[in-house]
C-alpha positions in Angstrom: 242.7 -49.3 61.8 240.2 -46.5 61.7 242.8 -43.9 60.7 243.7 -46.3 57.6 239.9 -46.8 56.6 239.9 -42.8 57.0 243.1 -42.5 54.8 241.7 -45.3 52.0 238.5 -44.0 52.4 240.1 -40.4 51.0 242.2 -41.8 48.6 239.0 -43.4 46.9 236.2 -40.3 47.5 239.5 -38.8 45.8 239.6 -40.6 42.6 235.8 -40.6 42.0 236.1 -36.4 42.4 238.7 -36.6 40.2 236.3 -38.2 38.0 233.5 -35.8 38.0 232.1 -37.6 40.4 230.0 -34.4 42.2 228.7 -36.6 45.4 232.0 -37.7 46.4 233.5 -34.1 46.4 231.0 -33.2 48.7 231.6 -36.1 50.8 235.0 -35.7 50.5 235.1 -32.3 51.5 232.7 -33.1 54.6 235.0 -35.6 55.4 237.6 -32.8 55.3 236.0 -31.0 58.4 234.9 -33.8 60.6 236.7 -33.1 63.6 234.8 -35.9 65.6 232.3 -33.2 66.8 228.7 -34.6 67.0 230.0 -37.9 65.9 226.3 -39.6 65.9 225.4 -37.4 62.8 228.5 -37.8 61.2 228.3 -41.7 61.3 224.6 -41.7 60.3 225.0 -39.6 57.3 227.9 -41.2 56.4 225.6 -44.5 56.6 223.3 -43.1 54.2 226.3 -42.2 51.8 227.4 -45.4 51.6 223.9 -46.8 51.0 223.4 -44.1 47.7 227.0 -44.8 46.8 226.1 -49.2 47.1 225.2 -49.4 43.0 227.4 -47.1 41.5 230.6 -47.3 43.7 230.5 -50.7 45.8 234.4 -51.1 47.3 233.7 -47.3 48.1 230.6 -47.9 50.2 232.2 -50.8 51.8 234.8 -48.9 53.2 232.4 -46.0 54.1 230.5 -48.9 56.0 233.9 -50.7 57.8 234.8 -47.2 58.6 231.3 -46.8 60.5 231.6 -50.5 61.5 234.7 -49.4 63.4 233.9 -46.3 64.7 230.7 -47.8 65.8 232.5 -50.9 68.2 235.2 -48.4 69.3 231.7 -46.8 71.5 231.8 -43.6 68.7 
């Protein structure tokens, strides 16, 4: 499950870059280097990302959120 939210989670960062979108190519690219190295920070910031993205882009912060959501119950 986590692995899918990861992989949709791409696809949309993806399109929104595509778009001109400047936020989600730095979150996308971020997201390109986590290697599940000091994952507190990662799932807090990515928390906060989904928060700023809640207005503008709202199926893309809620799978930023079920992606910390899952990370968080599987003890991450």
């Amino acid at each position: 499950m986590v692995r899918r939210d990861f992989e949709e989670l791409g696809r949309r960062l993806a399109e929104a870059a595509e778009s001109g979108d400047e936020h989600a190519k730095a979150v996308l690219d971020r997201l390109e280097r986590f290697q599940g190295d000091d994952e507190d920070t990662e799932l807090d910031w990515l928390t906060e990302a989904a928060i700023r993205w809640e207005s503008e882009h709202p199926e893309l912060a809620n799978i930023a959120v079920r992606v910390v959501n899952t990370l968080t119950s599987g003890g991450l």
